[in-house]
ChimeraX commands (.cxc) that place a marker at each C-alpha (Angstrom):
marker #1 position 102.72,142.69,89.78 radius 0.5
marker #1 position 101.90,145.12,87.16 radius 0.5
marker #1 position 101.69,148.43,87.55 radius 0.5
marker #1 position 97.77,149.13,86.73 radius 0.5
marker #1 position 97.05,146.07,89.27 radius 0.5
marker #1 position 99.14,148.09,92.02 radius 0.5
marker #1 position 97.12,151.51,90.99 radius 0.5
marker #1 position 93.41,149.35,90.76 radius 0.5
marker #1 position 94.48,148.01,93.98 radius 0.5
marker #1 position 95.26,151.27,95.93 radius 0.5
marker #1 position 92.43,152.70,94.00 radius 0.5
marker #1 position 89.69,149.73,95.60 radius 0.5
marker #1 position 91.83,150.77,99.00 radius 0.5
marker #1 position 91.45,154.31,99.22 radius 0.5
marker #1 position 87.53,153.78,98.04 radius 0.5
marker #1 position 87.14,150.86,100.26 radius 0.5
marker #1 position 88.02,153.71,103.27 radius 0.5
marker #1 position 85.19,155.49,104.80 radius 0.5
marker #1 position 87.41,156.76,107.82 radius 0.5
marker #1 position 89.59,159.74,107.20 radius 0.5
marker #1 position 93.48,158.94,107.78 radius 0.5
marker #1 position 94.14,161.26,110.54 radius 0.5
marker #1 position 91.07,159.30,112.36 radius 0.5
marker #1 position 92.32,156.06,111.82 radius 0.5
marker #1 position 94.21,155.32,115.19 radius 0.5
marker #1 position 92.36,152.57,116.51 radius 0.5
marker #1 position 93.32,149.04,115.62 radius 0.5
marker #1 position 91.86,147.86,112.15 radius 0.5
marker #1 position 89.06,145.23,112.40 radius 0.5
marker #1 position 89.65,142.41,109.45 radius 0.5
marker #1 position 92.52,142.63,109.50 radius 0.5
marker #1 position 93.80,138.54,108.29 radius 0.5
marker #1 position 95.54,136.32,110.69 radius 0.5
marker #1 position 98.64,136.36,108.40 radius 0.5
marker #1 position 99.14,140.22,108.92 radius 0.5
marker #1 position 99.00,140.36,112.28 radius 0.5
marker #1 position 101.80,137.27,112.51 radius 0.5
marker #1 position 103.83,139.55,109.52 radius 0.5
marker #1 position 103.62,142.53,111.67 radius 0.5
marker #1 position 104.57,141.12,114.55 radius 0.5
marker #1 position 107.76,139.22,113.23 radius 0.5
marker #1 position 108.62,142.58,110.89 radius 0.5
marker #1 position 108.25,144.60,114.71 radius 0.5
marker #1 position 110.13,141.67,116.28 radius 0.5
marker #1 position 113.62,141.60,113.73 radius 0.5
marker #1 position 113.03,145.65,113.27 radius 0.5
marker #1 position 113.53,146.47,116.68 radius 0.5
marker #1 position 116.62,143.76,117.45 radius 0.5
marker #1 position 118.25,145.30,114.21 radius 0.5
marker #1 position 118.08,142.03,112.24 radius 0.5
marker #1 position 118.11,143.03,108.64 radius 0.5
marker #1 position 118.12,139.95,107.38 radius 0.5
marker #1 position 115.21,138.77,109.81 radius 0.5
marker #1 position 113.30,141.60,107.75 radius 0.5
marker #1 position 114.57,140.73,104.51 radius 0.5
marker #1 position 112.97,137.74,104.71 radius 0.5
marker #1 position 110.02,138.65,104.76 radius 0.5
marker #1 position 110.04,141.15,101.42 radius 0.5
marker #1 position 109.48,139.06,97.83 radius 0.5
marker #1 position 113.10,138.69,95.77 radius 0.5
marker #1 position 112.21,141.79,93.78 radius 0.5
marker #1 position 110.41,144.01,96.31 radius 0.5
marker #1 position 110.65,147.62,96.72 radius 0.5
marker #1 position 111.23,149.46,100.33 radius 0.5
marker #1 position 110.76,152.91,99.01 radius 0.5
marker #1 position 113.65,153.21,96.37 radius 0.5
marker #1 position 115.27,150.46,97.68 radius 0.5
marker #1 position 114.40,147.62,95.15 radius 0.5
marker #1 position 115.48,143.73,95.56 radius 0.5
marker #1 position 115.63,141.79,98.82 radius 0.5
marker #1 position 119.24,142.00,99.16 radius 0.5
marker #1 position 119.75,145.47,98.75 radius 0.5
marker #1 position 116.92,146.15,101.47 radius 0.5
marker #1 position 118.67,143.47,103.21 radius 0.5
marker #1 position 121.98,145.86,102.65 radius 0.5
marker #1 position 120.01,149.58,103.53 radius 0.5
marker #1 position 118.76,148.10,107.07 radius 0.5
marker #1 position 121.75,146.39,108.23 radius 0.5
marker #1 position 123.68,149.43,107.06 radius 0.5
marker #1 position 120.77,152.18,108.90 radius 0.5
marker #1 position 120.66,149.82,111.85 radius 0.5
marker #1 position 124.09,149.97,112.22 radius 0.5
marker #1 position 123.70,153.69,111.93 radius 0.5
marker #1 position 121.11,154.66,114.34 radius 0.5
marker #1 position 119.02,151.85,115.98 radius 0.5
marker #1 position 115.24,152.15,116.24 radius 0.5
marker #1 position 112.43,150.89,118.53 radius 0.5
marker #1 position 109.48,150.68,116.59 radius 0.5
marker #1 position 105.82,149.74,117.58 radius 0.5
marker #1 position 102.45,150.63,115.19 radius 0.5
marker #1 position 99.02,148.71,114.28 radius 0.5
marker #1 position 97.29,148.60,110.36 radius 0.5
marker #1 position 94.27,151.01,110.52 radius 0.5
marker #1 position 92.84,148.81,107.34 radius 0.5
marker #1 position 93.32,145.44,105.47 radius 0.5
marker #1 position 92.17,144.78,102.35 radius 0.5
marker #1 position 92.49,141.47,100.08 radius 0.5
marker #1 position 92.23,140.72,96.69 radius 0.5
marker #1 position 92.75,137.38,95.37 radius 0.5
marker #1 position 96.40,137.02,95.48 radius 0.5
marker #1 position 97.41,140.84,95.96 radius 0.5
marker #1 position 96.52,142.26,99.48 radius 0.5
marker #1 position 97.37,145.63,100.61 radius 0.5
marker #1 position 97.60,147.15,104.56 radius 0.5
marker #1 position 98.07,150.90,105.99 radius 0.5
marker #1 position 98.65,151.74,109.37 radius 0.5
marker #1 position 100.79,153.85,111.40 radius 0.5
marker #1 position 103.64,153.77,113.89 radius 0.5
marker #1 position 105.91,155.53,116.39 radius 0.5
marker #1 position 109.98,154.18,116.52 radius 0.5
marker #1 position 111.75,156.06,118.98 radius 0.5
marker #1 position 115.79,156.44,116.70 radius 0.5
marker #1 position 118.49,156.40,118.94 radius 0.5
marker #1 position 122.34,158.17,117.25 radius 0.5
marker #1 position 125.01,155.91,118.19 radius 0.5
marker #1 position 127.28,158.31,118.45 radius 0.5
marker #1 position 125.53,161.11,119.94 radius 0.5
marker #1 position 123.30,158.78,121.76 radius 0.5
marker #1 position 120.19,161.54,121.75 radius 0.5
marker #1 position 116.88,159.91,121.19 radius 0.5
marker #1 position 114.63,160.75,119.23 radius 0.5
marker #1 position 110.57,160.17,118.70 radius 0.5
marker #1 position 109.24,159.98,115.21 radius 0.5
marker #1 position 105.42,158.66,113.94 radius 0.5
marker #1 position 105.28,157.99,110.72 radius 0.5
marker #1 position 102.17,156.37,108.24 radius 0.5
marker #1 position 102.70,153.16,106.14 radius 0.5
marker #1 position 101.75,151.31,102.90 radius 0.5
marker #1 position 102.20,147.59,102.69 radius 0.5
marker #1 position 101.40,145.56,99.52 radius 0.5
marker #1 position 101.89,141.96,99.94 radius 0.5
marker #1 position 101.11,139.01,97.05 radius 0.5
marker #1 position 100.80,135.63,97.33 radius 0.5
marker #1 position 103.57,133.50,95.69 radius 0.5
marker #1 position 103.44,129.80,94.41 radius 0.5
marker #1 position 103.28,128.18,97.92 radius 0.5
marker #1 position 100.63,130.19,99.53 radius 0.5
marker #1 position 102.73,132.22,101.36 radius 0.5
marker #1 position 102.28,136.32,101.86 radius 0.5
marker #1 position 105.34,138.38,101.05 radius 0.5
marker #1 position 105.86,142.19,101.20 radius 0.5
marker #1 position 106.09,143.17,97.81 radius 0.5
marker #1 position 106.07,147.28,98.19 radius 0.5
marker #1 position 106.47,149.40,101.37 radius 0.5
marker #1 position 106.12,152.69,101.40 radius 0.5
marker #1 position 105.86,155.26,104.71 radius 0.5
marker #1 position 106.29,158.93,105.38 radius 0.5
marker #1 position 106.67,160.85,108.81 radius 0.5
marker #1 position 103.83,162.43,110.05 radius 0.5
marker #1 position 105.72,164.57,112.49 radius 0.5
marker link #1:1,2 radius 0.2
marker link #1:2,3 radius 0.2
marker link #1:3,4 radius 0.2
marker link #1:4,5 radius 0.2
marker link #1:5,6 radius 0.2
marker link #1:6,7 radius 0.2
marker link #1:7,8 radius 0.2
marker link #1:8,9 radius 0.2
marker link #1:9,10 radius 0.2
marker link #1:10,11 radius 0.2
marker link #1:11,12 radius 0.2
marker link #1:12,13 radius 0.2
marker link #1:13,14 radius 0.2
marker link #1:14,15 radius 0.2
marker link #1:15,16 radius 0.2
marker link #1:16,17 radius 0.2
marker link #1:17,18 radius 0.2
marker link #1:18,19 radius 0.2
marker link #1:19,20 radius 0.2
marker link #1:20,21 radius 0.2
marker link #1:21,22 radius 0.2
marker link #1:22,23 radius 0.2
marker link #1:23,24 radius 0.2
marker link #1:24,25 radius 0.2
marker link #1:25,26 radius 0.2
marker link #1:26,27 radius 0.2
marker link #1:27,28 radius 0.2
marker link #1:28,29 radius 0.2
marker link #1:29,30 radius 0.2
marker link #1:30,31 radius 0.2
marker link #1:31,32 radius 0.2
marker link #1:32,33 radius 0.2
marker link #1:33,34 radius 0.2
marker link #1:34,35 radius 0.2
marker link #1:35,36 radius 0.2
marker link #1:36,37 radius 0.2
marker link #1:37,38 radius 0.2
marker link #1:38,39 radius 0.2
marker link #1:39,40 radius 0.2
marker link #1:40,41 radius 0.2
marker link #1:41,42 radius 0.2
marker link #1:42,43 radius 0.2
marker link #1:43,44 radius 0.2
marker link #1:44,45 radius 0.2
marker link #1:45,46 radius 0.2
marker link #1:46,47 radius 0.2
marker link #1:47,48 radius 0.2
marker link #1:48,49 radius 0.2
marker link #1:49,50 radius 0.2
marker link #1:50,51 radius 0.2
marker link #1:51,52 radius 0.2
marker link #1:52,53 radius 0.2
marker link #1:53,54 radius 0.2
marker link #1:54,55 radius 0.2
marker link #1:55,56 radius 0.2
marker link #1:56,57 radius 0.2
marker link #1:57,58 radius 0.2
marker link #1:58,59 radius 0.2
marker link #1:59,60 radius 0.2
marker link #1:60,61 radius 0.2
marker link #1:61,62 radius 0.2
marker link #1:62,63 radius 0.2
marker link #1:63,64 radius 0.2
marker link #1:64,65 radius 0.2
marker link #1:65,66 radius 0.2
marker link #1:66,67 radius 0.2
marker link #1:67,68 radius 0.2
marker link #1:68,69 radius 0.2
marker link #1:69,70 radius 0.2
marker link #1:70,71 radius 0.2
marker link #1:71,72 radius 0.2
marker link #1:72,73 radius 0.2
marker link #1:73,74 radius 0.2
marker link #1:74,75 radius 0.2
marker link #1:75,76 radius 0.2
marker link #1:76,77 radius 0.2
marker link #1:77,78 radius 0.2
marker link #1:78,79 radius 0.2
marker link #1:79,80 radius 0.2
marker link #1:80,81 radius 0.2
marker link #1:81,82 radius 0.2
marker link #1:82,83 radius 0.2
marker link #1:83,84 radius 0.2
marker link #1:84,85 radius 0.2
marker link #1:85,86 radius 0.2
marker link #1:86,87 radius 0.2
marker link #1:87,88 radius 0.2
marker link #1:88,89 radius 0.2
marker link #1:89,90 radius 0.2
marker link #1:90,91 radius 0.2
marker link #1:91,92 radius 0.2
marker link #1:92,93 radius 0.2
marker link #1:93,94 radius 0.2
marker link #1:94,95 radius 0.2
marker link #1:95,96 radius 0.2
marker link #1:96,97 radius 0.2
marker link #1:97,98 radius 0.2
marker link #1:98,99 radius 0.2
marker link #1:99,100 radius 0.2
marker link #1:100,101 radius 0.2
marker link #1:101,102 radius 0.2
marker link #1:102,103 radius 0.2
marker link #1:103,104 radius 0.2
marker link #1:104,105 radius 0.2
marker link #1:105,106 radius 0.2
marker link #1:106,107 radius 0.2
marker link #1:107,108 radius 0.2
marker link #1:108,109 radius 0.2
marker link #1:109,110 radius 0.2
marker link #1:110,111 radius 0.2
marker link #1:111,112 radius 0.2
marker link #1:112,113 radius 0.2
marker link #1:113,114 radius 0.2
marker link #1:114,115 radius 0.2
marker link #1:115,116 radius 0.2
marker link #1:116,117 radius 0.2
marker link #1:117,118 radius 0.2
marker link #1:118,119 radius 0.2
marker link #1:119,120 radius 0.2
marker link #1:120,121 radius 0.2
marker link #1:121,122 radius 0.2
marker link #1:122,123 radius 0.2
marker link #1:123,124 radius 0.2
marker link #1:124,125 radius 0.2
marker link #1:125,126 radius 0.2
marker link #1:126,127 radius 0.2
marker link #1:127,128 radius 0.2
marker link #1:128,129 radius 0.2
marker link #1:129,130 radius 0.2
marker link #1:130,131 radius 0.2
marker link #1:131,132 radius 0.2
marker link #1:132,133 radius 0.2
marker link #1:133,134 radius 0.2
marker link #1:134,135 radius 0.2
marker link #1:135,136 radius 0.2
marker link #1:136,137 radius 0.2
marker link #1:137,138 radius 0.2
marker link #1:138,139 radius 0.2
marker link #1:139,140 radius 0.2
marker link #1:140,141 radius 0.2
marker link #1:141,142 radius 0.2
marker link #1:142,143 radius 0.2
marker link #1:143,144 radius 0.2
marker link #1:144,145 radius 0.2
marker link #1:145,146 radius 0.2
marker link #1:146,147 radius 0.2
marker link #1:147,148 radius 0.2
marker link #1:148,149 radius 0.2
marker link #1:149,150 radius 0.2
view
């Protein structure tokens, strides 16, 4: 995906959004079939610390903030997981799709646990998705970005 698709894309997004983000904290109406069954197994492997259950569902050369290729992500959870587990839960606040390219943002609280202190700790944080369609009609996560909100 080029570059100037990604920036039309967010651009349609963001001007496709008539609710301001710090509203958005209801569930997200239209929101495809497909992302709600991505969310769920990305919430599912997250929060049992399966990096390579989450992996699997990024494209070979996606991006996870700087993180870029599916087995390096693969390689930054495991190794964070192993670090200090999370419990995650969140919902998209809006969907859109475009042809093959489709892009989601939503929000989400984890609740980070130190292994070796053992203190917990509650975090929200807001997220980008970009997903495209490859060859076999499949949806994969080609860009994620987030950033805490607390």
């Amino acid at each position: 995906m080029s570059r100037s698709i990604a920036i039309l894309l967010l651009g349609t997004v963001i001007g496709a959004s008539s609710t301001p983000v710090s509203a958005a904290l209801a569930p997200a109406s239209g929101v495809p079939e497909w992302a709600t069954t991505f969310l769920s197994a990305w919430y599912y492997s997250f929060n049992r610390g399966d990096a390579s259950g989450v992996a699997a569902l990024f494209s070979e050369n996606a991006r996870l903030g700087k993180t870029k290729g599916r087995a390096e992500i693969q390689k930054t959870l495991a190794s964070e997981f192993e670090k200090s587990p999370r419990r995650c839960q969140g919902d998209f606040d809006g969907f859109k799709v475009l042809g093959d390219l489709a892009v989601g943002w939503g929000h989400e609280t984890c609740v980070e646990t130190t292994r070796n202190a053992g203190k917990a700790a509650r975090t929200k944080e807001r997220w980008l998705l970009v997903f495209e369609m490859d060859a076999s009609g499949q949806w994969l996560l080609t860009r994620e970005t987030y950033q805490a909100t607390n």
